[in-house]
C-alpha positions as CSV (number, residue, x, y, z in Angstrom):
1,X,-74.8,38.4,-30.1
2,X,-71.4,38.1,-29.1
3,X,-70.9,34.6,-28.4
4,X,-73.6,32.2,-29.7
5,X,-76.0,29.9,-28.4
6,X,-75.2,26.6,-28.8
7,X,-78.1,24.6,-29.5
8,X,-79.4,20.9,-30.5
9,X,-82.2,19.9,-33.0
10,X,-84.0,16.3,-33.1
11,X,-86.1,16.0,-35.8
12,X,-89.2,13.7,-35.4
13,X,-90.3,12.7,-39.1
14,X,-94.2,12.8,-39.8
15,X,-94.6,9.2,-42.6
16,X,-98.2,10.3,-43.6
17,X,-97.0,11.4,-47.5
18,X,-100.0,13.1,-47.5
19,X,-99.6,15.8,-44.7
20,X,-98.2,19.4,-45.3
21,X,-96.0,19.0,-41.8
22,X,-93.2,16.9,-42.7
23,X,-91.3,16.7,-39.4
24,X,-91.4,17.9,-36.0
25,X,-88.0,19.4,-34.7
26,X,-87.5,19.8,-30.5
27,X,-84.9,22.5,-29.7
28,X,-82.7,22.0,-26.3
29,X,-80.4,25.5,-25.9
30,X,-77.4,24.4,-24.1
31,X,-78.9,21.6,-23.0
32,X,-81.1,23.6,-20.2
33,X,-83.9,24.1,-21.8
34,X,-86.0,22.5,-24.4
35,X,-88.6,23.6,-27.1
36,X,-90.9,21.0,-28.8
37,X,-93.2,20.7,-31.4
38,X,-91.4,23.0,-34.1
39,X,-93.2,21.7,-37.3
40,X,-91.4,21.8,-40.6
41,X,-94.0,22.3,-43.5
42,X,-94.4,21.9,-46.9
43,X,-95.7,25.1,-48.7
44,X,-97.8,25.2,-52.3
45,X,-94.7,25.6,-54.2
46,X,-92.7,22.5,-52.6
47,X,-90.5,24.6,-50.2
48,X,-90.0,24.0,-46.6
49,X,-91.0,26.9,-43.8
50,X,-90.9,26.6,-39.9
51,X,-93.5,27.4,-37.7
52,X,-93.1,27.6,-33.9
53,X,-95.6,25.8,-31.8
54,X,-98.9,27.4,-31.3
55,X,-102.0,27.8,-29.4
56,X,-106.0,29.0,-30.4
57,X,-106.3,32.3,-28.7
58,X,-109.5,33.8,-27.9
59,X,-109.0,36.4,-30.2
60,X,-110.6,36.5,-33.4
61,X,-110.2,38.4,-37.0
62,X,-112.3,40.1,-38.9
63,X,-113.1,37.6,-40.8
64,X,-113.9,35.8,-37.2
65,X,-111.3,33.2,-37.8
66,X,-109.5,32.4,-34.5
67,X,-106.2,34.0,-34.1
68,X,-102.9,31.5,-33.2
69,X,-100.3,32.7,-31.6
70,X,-96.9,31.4,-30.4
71,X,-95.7,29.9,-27.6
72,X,-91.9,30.8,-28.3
73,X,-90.2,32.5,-31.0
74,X,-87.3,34.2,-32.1
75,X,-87.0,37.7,-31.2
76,X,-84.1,39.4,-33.3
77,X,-83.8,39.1,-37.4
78,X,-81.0,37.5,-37.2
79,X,-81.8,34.6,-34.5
80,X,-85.0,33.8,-36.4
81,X,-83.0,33.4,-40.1
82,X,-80.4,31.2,-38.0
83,X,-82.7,28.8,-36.0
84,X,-84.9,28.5,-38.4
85,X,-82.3,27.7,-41.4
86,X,-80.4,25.4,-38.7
87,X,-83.9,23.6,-38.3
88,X,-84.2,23.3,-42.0
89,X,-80.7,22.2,-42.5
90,X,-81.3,19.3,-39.5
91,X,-84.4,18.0,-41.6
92,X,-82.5,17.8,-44.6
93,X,-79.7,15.8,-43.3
94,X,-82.2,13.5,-41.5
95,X,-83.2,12.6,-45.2
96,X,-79.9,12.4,-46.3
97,X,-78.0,10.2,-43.5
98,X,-81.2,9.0,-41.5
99,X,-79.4,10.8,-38.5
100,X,-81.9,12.9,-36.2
101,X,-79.9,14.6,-33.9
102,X,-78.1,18.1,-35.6
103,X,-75.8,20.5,-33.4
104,X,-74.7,24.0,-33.6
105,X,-72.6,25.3,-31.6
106,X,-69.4,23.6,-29.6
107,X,-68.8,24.1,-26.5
108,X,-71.3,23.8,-23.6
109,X,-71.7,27.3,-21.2
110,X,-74.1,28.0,-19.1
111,X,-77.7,29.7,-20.6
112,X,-78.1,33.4,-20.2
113,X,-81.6,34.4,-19.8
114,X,-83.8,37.3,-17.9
115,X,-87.5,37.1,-16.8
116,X,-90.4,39.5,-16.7
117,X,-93.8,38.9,-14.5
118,X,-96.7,41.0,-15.2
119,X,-99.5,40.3,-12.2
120,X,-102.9,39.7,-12.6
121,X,-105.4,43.1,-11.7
122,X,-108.3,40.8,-11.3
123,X,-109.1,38.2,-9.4
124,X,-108.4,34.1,-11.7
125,X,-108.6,32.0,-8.9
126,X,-104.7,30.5,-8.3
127,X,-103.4,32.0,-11.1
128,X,-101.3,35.1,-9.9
129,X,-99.5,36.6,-13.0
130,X,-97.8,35.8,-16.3
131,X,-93.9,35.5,-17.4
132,X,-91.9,35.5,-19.8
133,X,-88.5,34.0,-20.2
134,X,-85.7,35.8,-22.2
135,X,-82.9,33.0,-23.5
136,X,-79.7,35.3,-24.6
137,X,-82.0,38.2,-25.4
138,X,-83.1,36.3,-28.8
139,X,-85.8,33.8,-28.2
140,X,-88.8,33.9,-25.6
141,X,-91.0,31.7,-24.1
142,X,-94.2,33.5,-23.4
143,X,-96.9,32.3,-21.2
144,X,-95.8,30.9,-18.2
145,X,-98.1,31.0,-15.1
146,X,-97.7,32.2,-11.8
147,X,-99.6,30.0,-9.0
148,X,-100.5,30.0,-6.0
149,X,-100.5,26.2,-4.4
150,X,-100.2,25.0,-1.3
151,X,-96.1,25.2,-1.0
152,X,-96.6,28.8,-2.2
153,X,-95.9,30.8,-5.5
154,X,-94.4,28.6,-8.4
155,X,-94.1,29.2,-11.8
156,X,-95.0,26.5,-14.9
157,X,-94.1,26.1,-18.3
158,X,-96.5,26.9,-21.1
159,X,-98.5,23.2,-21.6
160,X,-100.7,22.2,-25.0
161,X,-103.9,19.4,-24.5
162,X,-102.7,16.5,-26.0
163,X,-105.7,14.0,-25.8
164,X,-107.9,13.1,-23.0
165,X,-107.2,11.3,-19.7
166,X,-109.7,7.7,-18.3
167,X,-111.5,10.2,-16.1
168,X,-112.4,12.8,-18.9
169,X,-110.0,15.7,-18.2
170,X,-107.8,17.0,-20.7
171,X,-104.1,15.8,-20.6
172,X,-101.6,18.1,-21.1
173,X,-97.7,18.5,-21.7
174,X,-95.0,21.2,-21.6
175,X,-94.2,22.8,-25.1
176,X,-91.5,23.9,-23.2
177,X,-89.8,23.5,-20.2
178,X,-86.1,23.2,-18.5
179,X,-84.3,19.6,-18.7
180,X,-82.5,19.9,-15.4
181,X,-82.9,20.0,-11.8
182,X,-80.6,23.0,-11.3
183,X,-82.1,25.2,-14.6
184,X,-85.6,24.2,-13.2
185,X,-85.0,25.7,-9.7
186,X,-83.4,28.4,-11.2
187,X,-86.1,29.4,-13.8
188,X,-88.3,29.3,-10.8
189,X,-86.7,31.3,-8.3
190,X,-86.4,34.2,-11.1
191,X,-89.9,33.9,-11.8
192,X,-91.2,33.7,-7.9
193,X,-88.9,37.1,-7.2
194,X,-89.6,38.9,-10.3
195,X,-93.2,38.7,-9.3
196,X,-93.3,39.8,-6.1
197,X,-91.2,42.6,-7.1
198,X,-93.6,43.4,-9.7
199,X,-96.6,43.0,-7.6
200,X,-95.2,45.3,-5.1
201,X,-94.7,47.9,-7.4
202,X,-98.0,47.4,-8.6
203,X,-99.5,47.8,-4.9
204,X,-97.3,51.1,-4.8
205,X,-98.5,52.7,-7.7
206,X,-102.3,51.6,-6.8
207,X,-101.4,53.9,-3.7
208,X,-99.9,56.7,-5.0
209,X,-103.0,56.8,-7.4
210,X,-105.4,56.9,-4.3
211,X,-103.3,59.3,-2.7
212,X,-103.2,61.7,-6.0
213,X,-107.4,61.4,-6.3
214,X,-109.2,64.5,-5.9
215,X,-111.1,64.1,-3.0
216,X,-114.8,63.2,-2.8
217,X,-117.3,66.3,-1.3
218,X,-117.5,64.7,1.7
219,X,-120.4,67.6,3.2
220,X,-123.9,65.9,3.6
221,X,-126.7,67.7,1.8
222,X,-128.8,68.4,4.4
223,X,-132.8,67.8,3.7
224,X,-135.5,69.4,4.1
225,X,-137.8,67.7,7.0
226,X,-141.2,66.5,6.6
């Protein structure tokens, strides 16, 4: 990357001595757009790893354990070995000085990121299709859904369960999301467009696939009469 992200970490310390995750660090890039729930953890040896938040898939492995995967990650070598030392390096100084807030980075630009939307081939009731944002071309957000409510398409942030409400439902917040107004509508208005044009590429190539088909025997078998 030419120019780099500039970034802030907040690191939320865990006080059970006896659990592995020490701390949980929230990320805002360029203070747009915010990732939470990045646990620091203690490995076997004593040594301190980061691991992005995560959700139970419904994939299993062979060993029919259920399969995690990310929400968000790092997507280049050298993004990952950066954010995640920074993220170390924030912890570290919170048990040093006691202060929570760590920044890289100086001067505050606006956040460059793309989108992709794949749509959904079968019917899932208001949900449309799936997106993914790109920050700088080195750290994605993956499942965000497309809807369709009563205003229209929208798009929403990946959310985790995080207890359970008075009526019995699950409550649930963003992992990640936008922190302003402006980067909200913006995020959105990417995500709306970048579906429809994928959707109406998808309707084209459903066409061009009918129109390529070889063509049915459309002669009736005539039969004999009784």
């Amino acid at each position: 990357r030419e120019d780099n992200m500039r970034y802030e970490i907040k690191i939320n310390e865990v006080r059970n001595p006896e659990s592995k995750i020490k701390a949980y660090a929230a990320v805002t890039f360029e203070d747009s757009f915010k990732v939470t729930d990045v646990a620091l953890v203690e490995n076997r040896e004593g040594r301190l790893f980061v691991s992005m938040p995560s959700y139970k898939s419904n994939e299993r492995t062979e060993q029919n354990e259920p399969v995690y995967k990310d929400y968000c990650n790092p997507i280049t070598k050298d993004f990952y070995e950066e954010l995640t030392e920074a993220i170390i390096d924030a912890y570290e100084n919170f048990v040093d000085t006691g202060e929570r807030s760590y920044l890289i980075g100086e001067e505050v630009g606006e956040l460059p990121f793309t989108v992709s939307v794949s749509p959904c081939r079968t019917d899932r009731g208001n949900t449309k299709g799936y997106g993914r944002i790109y920050l700088d071309d080195c750290f994605v957000i993956q499942n965000v859904s497309i809807l369709d409510g009563k205003n229209g398409i929208f798009a929403t942030m990946p959310s985790a369960k995080k207890g359970t409400l008075a009526n019995g439902k699950g409550k649930y917040k963003d992992v990640c999301y936008p922190v302003t107004a402006e980067f909200k509508k913006e995020l959105n208005e990417a995500l709306v467009g970048a579906y429809h044009e994928a959707l109406a590429k998808q309707r084209e190539e459903v066409k061009e696939q009918s129109q390529t088909a070889p063509a049915r025997d459309a002669r009736v078998q005539e039969t004999p009469f009784r």
